[in-house]
PATISE-587861 format. One record per residue (C-alpha): residue number from 0; residue in one letter; z, y, x. Coordinates in steps of 0.5 Angstrom, whole numbers, always signed. Layout:
<nodes>
+-----+---------+-------+-------+-------+
| num | residuo |    zz |    yy |    xx |
+-----+---------+-------+-------+-------+
| NUM |       a |     Z |     Y |     X |
...
+-----+---------+-------+-------+-------+
</nodes>
This chain:
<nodes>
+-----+---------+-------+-------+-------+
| num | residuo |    zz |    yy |    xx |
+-----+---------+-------+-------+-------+
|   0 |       x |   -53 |    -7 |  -218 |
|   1 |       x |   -52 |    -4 |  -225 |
|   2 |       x |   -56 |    -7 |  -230 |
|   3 |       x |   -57 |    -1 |  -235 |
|   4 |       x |   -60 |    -3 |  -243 |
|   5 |       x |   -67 |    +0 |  -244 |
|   6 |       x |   -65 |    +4 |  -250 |
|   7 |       x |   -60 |    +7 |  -244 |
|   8 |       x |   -64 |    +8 |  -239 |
|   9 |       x |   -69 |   +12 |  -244 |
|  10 |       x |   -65 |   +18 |  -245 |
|  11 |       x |   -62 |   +18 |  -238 |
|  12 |       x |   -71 |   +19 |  -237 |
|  13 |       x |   -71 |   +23 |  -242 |
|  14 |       x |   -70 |   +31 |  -240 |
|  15 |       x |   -65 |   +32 |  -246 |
|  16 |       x |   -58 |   +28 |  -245 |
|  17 |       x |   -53 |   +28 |  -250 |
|  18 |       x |   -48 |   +25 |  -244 |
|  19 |       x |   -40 |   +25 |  -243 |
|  20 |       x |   -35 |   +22 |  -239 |
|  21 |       x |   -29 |   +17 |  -242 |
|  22 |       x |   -24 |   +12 |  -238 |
|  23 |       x |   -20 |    +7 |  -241 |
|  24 |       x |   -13 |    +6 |  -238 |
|  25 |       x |   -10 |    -1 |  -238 |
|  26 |       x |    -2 |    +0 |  -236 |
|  27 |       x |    +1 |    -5 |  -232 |
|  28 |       x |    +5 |    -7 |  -239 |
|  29 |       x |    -2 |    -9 |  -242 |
|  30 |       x |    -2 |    -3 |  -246 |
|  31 |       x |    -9 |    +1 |  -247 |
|  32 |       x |   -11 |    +8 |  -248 |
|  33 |       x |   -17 |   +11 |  -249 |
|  34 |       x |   -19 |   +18 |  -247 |
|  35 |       x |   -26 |   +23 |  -247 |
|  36 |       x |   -27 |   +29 |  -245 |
|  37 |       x |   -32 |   +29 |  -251 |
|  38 |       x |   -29 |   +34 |  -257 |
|  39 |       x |   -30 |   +28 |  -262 |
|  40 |       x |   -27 |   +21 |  -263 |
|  41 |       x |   -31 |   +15 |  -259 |
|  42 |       x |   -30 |    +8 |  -260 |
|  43 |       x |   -34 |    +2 |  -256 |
|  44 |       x |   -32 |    -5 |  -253 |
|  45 |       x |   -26 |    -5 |  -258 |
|  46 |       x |   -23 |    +1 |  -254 |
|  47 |       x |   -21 |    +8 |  -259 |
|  48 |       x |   -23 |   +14 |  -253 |
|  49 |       x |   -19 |   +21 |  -256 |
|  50 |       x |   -23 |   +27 |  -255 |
|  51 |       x |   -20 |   +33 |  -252 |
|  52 |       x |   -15 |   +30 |  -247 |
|  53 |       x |   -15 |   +34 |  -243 |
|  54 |       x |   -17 |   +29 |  -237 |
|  55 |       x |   -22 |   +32 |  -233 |
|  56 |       x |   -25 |   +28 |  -226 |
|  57 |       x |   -25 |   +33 |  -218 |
|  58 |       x |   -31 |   +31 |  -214 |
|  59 |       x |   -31 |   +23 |  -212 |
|  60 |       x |   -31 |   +20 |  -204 |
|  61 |       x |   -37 |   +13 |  -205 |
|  62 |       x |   -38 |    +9 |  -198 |
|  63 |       x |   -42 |    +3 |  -197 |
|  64 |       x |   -39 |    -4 |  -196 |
|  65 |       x |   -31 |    -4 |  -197 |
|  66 |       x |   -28 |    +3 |  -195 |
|  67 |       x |   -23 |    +5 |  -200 |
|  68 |       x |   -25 |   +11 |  -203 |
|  69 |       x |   -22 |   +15 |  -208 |
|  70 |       x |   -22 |   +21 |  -213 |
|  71 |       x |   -17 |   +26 |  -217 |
|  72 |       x |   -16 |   +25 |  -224 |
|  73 |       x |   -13 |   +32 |  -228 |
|  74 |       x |   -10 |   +33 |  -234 |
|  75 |       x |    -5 |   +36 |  -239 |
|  76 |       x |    +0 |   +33 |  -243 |
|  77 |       x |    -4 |   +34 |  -249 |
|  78 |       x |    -4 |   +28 |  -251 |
|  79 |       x |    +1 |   +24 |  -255 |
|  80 |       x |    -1 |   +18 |  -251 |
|  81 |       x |    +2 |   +22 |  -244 |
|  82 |       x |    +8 |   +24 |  -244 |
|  83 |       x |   +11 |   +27 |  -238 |
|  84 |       x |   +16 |   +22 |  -238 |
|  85 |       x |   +13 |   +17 |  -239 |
|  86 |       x |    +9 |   +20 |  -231 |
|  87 |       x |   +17 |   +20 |  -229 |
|  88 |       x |   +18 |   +13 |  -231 |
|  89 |       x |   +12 |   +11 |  -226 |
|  90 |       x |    +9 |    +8 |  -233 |
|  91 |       x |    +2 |   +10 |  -230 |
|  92 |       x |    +4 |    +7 |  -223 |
|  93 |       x |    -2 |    +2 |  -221 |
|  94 |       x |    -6 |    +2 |  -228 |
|  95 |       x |   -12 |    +0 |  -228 |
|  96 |       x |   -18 |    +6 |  -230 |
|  97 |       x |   -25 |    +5 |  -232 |
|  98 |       x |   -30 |   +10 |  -231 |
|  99 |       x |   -35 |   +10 |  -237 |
| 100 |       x |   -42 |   +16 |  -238 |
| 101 |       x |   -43 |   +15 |  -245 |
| 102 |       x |   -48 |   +18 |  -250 |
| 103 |       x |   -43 |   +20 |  -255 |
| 104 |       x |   -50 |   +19 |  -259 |
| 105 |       x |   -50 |   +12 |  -259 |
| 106 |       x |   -44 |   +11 |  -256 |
| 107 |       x |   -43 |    +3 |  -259 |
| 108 |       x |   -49 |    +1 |  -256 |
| 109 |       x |   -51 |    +7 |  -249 |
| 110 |       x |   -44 |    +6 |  -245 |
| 111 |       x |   -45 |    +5 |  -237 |
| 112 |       x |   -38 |    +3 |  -233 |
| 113 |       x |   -39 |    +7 |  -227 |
| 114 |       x |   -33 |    +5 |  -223 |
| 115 |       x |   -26 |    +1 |  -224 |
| 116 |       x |   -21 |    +4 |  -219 |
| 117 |       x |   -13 |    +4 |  -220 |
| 118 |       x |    -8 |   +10 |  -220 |
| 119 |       x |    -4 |   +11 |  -214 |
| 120 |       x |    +0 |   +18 |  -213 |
| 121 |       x |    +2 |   +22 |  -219 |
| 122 |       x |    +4 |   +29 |  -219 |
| 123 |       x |    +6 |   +34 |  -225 |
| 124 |       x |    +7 |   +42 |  -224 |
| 125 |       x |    +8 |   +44 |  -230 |
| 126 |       x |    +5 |   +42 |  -236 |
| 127 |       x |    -1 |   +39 |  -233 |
| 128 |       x |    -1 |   +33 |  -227 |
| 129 |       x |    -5 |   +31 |  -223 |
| 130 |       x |    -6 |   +23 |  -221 |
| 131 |       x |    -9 |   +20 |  -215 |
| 132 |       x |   -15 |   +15 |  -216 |
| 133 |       x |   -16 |    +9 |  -211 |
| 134 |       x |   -22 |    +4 |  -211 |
| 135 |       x |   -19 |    -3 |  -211 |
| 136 |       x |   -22 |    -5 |  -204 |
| 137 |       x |   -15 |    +0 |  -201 |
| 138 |       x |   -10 |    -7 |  -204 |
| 139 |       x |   -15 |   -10 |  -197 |
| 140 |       x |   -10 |    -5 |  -193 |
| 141 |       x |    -4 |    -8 |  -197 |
| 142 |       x |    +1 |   -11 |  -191 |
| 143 |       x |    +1 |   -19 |  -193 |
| 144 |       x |    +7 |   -24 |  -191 |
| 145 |       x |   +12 |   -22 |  -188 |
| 146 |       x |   +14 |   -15 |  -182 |
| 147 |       x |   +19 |   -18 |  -176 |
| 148 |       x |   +25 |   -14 |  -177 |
| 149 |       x |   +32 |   -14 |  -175 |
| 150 |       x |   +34 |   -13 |  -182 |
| 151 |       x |   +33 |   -16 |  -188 |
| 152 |       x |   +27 |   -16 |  -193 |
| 153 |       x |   +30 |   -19 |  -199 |
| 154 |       x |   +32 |   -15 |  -204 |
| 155 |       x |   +40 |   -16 |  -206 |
| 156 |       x |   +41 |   -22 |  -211 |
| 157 |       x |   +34 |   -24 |  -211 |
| 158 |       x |   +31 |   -31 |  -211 |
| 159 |       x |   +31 |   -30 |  -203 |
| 160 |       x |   +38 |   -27 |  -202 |
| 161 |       x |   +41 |   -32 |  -208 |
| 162 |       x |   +48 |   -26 |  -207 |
| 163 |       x |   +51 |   -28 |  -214 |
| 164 |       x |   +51 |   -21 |  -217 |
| 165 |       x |   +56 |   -23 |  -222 |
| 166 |       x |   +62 |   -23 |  -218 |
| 167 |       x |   +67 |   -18 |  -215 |
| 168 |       x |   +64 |   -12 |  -219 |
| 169 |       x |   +57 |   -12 |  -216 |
| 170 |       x |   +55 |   -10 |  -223 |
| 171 |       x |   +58 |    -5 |  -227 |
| 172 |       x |   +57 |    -2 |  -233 |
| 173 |       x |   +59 |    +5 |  -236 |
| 174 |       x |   +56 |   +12 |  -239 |
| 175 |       x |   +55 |   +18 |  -236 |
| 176 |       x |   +62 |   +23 |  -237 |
| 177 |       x |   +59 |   +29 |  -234 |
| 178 |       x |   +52 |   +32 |  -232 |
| 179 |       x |   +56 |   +36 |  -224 |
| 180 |       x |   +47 |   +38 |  -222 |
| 181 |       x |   +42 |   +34 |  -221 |
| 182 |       x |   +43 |   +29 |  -217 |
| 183 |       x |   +50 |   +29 |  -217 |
| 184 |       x |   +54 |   +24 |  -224 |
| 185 |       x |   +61 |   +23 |  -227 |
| 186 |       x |   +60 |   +16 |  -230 |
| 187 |       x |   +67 |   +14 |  -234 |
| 188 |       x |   +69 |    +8 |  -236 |
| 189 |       x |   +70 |    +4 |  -229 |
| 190 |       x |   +75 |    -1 |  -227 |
| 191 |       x |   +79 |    +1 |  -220 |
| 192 |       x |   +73 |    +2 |  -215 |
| 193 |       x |   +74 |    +4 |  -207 |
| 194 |       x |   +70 |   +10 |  -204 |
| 195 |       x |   +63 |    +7 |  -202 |
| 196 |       x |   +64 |    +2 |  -207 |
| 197 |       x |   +55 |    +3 |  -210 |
| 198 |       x |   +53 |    +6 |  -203 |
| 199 |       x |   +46 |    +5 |  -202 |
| 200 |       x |   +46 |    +2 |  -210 |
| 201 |       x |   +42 |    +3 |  -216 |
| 202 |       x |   +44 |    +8 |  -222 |
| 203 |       x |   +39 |    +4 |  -228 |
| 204 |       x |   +39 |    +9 |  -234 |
| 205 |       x |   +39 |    +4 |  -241 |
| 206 |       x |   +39 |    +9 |  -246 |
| 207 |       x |   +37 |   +17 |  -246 |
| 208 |       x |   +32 |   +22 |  -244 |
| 209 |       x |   +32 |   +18 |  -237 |
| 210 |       x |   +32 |   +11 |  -240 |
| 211 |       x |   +28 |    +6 |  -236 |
| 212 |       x |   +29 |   +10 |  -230 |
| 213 |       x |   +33 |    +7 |  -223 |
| 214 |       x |   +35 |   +12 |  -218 |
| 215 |       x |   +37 |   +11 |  -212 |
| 216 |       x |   +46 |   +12 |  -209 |
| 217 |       x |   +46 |   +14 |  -203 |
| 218 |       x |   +54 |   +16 |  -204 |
| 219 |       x |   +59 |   +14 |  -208 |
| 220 |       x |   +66 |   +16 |  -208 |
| 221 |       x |   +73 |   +13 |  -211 |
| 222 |       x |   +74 |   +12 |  -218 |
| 223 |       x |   +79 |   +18 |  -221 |
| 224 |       x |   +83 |   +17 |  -228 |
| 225 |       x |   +81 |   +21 |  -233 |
| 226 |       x |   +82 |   +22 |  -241 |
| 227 |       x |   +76 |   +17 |  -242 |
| 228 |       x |   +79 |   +11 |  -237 |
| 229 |       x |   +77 |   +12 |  -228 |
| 230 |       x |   +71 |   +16 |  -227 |
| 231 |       x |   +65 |   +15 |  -221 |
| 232 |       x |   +62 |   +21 |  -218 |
| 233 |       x |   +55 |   +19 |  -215 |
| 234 |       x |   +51 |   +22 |  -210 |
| 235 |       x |   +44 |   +21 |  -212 |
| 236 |       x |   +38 |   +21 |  -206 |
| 237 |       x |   +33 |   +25 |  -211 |
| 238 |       x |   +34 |   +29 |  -217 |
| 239 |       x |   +34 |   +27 |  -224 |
| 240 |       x |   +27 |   +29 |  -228 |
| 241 |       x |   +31 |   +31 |  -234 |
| 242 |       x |   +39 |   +31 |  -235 |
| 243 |       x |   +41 |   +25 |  -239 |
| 244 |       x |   +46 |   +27 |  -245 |
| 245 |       x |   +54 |   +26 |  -244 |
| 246 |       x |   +55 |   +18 |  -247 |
| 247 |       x |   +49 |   +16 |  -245 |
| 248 |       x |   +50 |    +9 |  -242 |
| 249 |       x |   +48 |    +6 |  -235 |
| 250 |       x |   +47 |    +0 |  -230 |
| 251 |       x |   +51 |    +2 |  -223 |
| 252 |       x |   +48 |    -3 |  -218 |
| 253 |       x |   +51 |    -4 |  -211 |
| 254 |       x |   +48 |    -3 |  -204 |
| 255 |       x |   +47 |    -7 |  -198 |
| 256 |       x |   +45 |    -4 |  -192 |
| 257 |       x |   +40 |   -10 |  -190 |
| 258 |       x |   +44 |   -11 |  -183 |
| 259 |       x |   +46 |   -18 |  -181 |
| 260 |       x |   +54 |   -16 |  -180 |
| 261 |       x |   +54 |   -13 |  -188 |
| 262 |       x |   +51 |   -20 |  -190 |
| 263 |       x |   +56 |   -24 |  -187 |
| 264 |       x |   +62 |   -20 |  -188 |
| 265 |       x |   +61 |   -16 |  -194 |
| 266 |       x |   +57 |   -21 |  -198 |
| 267 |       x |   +59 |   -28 |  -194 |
| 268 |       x |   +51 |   -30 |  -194 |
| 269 |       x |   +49 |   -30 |  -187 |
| 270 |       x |   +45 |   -37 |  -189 |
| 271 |       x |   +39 |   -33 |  -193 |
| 272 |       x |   +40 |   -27 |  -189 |
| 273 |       x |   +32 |   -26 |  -188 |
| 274 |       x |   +32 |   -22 |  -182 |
| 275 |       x |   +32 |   -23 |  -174 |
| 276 |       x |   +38 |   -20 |  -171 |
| 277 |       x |   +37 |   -24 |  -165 |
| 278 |       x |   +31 |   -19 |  -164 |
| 279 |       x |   +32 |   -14 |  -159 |
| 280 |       x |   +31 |    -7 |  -159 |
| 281 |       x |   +25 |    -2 |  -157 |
| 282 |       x |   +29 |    +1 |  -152 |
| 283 |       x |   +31 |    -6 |  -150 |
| 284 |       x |   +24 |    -9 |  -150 |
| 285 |       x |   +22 |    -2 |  -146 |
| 286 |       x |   +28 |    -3 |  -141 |
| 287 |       x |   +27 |    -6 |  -133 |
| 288 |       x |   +32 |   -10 |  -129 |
| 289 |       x |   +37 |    -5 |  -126 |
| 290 |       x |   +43 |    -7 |  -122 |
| 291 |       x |   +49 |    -4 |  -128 |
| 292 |       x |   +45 |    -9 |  -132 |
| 293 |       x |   +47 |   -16 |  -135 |
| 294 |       x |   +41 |   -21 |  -136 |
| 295 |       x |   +45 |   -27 |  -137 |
| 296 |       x |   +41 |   -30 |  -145 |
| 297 |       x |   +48 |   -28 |  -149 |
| 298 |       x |   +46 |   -26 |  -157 |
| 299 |       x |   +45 |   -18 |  -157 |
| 300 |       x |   +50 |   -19 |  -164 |
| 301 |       x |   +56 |   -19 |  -165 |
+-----+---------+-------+-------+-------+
</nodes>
């Protein structure tokens, strides 16, 4: 239930309202941007909102008790507070939002926050996105502990893996040679590496217009000599937001394919493998006793 001051209520009661919409971001970084659809500069609860942003809010879903409803949020990139890549860098990814009706009048003291929902899905088509609102009753929908899985669900090199990345290039840093499309790169700068040396890896961009981004390898080839030392191709899974400059430094990370004979052959790790191989398939799971069949409780990996 919303308390609302009695100044407020009166001019919400009066017939002739001076009203507007404000929300405030709160980044995962901490960070807080206010915006307004409002042509004037507000400012209350310690938070400066911008005028003419370019925010402007779709029809909103509302449910009694825990349903998780949603909204759309749409906007430009008017603002120097949103820049596109930032959109890119998923620096928007999970922020928190509040919504605020404000009289614009008196905005210090006649605010009323009407909802508190956090940024999901974002698009951009253009020069203007589109973000997906998502009440904070959705994270009851979150999976907790963990999934059976026959693979791994640890990420390489992490506390639970413990693979010690430092070793046998498993991490390597080099610049970008050359540009092939957008979502195939020349790194330079390599020591000798084998085909498939960084597949299923991460390709981190430390500097440049794609600075902070990490995308994902899906192939990698062998290392060729070239006037600037051994050259890597990659095969990226999705293409790059923007085209990184020649020179722009980068983190070649390698992959794992999550099953339990590459964590014991390639990596030497089958102790903290965190997966159950010994878990039989759906297919096995489904199947019945037939005659050219053998139940006889042997291990079902190699």
């Amino acid at each position: 239930m919303k308390t609302i001051a009695a100044a407020f209520a009166n001019h919400l009661l009066s017939g002739e309202t001076t009203l507007c919409r404000a929300w405030r971001v709160t980044l995962i970084d901490g960070a807080v941007m206010g915006f307004t659809e409002h042509d004037a500069p507000l400012a209350f609860q310690g938070t400066a909102f911008e005028p003419a942003s370019g925010f402007a809010a779709t029809a909103a879903e509302t449910a009694s008790g825990l349903a998780a409803t949603g909204a759309e949020l749409r906007g430009g990139f008017s603002s120097e507070a949103i820049r596109e890549a930032d959109l890119a860098a998923g620096r928007f990814d999970g922020a928190r939002v509040e919504l605020f009706l404000v009289n614009w009048q008196a905005a210090d003291e006649q605010h009323l926050l009407l909802t508190v929902q956090e940024i999901g899905d974002v698009s951009r088509a253009g020069a203007g996105f589109s973000a997906e609102l998502r009440s904070i009753a959705h994270r009851l929908a979150q999976p907790e502990g963990r999934i059976y899985n026959r693979r791994c669900d640890a990420e390489l090199g992490d506390n639970r893996c413990r693979v010690d990345m430092t070793l046998a290039n498993r991490r390597l840093t080099g610049t970008v040679a050359e540009v092939a499309n957008a979502d195939r790169l020349v790194i330079a700068g390599l020591p000798v590496l084998d085909v498939g040396h960084f597949r299923l890896g991460a390709c981190r961009f430390l500097g440049g217009a794609l600075a902070g981004q990490r995308l994902a390898i899906e192939e990698s080839a062998a290392t060729e000599t070239g006037s600037d030392g051994n050259r890597l191709t990659l095969a990226l899974w999705l293409p790059m937001d923007a085209s990184p400059e020649t020179g722009d430094q980068v983190m070649l990370t390698v992959g794992c394919d999550k099953s339990f004979t590459t964590c014991r052959t390639h990596f030497s790790n089958a102790l903290n493998f965190r997966g159950f191989p010994q878990m039989p398939g759906s297919d096995f799971a489904y199947s019945y006793v037939g005659g050219d069949t053998t139940h006889d409780g042997r291990v079902l990996y190699d």
